[in-house]
C-alpha positions in Angstrom: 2.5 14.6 21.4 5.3 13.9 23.3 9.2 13.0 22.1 9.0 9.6 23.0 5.3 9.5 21.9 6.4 10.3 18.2 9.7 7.9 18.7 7.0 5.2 19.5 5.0 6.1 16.1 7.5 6.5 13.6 8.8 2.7 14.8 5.1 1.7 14.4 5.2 3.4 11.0 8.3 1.7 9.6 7.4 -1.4 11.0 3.5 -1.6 9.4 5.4 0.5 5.9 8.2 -2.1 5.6 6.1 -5.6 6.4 4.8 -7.5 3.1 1.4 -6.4 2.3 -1.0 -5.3 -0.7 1.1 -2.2 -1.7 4.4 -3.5 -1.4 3.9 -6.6 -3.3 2.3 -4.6 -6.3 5.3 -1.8 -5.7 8.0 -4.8 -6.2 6.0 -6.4 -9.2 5.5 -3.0 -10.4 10.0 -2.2 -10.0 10.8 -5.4 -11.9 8.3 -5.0 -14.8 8.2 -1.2 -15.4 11.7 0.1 -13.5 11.8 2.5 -10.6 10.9 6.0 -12.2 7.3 4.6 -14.1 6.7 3.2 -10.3 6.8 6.7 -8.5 3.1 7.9 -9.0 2.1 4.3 -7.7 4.9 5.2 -4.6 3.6 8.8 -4.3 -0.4 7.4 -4.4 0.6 5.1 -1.7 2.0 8.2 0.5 -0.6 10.1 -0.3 -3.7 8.1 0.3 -2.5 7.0 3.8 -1.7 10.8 4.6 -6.1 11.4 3.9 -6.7 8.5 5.3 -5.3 9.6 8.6 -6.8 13.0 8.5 -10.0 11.5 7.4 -10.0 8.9 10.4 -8.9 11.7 13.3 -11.6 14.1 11.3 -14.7 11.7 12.6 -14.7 9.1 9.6 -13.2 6.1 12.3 -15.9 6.9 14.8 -18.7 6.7 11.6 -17.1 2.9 10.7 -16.5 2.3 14.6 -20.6 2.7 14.7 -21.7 1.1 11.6 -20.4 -2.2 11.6 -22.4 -3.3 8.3 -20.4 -0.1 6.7 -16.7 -1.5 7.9 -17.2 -5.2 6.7 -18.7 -3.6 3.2 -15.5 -1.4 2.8 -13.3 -5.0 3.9 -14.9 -7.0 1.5 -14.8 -4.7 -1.1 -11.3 -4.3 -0.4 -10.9 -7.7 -0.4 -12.7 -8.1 -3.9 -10.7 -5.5 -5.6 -7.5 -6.8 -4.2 -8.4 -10.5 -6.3 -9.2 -8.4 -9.6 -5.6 -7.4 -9.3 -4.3 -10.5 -8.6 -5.7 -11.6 -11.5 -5.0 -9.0 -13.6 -1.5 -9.6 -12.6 -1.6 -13.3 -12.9 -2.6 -12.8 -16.5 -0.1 -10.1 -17.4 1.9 -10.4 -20.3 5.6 -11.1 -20.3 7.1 -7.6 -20.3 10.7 -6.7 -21.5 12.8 -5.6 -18.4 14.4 -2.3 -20.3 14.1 1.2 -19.8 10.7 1.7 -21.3 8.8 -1.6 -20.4 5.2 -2.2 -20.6 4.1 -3.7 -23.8 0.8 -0.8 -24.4 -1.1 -3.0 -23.0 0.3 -3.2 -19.2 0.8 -0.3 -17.6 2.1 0.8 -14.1 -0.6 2.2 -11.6 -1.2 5.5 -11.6 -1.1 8.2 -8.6 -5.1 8.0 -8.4 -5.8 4.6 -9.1 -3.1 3.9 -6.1 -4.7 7.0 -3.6 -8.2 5.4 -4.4 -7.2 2.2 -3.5 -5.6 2.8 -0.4 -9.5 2.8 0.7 -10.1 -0.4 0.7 -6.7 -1.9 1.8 -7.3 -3.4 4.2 -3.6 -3.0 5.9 -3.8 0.4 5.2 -6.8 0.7 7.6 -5.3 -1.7 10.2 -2.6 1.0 10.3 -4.1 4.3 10.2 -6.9 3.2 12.6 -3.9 2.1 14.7 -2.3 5.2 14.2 -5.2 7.7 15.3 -6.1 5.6 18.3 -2.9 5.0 19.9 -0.2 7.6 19.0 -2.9 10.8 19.3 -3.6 12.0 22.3 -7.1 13.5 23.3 -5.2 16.3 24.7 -4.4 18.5 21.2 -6.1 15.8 19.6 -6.3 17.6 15.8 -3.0 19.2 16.2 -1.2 15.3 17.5 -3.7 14.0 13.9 -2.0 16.4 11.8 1.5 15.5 13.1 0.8 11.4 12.3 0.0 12.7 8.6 2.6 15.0 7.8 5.2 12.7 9.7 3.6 9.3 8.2 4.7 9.8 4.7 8.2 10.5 5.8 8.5 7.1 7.5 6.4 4.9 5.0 8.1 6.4 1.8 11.4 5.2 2.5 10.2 2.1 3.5 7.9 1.2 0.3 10.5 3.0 -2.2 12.5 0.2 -0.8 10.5 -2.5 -2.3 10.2 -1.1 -5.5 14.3 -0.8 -5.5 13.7 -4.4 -4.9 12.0 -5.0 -8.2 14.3 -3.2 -10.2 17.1 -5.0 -8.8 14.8 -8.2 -9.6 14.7 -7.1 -13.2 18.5 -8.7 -14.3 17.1 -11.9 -13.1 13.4 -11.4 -15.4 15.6 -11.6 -18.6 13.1 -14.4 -20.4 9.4 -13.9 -20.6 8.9 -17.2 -19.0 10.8 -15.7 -16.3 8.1 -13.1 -16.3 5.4 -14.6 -16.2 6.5 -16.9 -13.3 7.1 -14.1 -11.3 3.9 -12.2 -12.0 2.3 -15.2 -10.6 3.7 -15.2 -7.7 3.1 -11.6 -6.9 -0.8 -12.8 -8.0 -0.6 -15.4 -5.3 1.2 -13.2 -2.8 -1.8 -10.7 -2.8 -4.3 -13.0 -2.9 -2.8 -14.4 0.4 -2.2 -10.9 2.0 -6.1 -11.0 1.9 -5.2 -13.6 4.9 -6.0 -11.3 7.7 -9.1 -10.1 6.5 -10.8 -13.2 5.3 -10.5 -14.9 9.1 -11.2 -12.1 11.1 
């Protein structure tokens, strides 16, 4: 991979990493109701289940999806599916107290594998990797250009995502009623419902 080669990825990697989508609308949701430190195995999931994905996709998994289009629109869809039980749980989440601790037992903050797992079937996560493999990795080296996009990705997109979870903490002076809350909750519920967007009219 050449200099400007990897200049052209990592602005493709902050621009996809920065852009409003499924994990940054639950990493902002997650800032404001649980603070920035409970957030960080949901941040460091995120990192890390885009980093597999990527060596997954250079290692032969994109060609399997690229051949099996039954198998792509399943993992979509599923996606897509799992995305609105989120939404909903989100939508229904109790009014949480914007301190230190937050949370109420009940609500918690995603974990590092719930968030790895689900980087599987988001579908922006896809759109990105797949975009990453096929354009910024040259046949020529092609493993060793793979394993530069994953160890360089994370680099890029952590920054970028840690950003939006600053964003929710910031949010959390503002969430001092429970009605507050709640209206905001819904409105990250409705913002990932519409991030399904995309994949519903494609």
């Amino acid at each position: 991979m050449t200099g400007a080669l990897l200049l052209a990825f990592i602005g493709f990697a902050t621009a996809i990493s920065i852009t409003p989508g499924p994990n940054n609308t639950m990493l902002l949701a997650s800032g404001a109701n649980f603070g920035f430190v409970r957030t960080l195995p949901h941040l460091a999931g995120i990192a890390a289940g885009t980093m597999l994905m990527v060596l997954l996709v250079g290692l032969g998994l994109g060609r399997l999806l690229e051949a099996s289009p039954p198998l792509y629109a399943l993992l979509r869809y599923a996606g897509a599916l799992y995305l609105l039980v989120l939404a909903w749980r989100l939508a229904r989440a109790r009014a949480i107290k914007p301190g230190p601790k937050g949370g109420d037992g009940r609500h918690r903050p995603m974990r590092f594998a719930d968030a790895l797992l689900f980087q599987g079937v988001n579908p922006k996560a896809w759109v990105m990797v797949v975009g990453a493999v096929t354009t910024y990795a040259p046949r020529d080296g092609f493993v060793r250009n793979v394993l530069t996009i994953a160890a360089v990705l994370p680099l890029v997109s952590i920054p970028c995502i840690a950003l939006w979870a600053g964003c929710g903490v910031a949010m959390r002076r503002v969430l001092d009623r429970p009605s507050r809350v709640r209206a905001f909750n819904m409105t990250m519920a409705i913002l990932l419902v519409m991030s399904l967007y995309p994949v519903l009219i494609d």
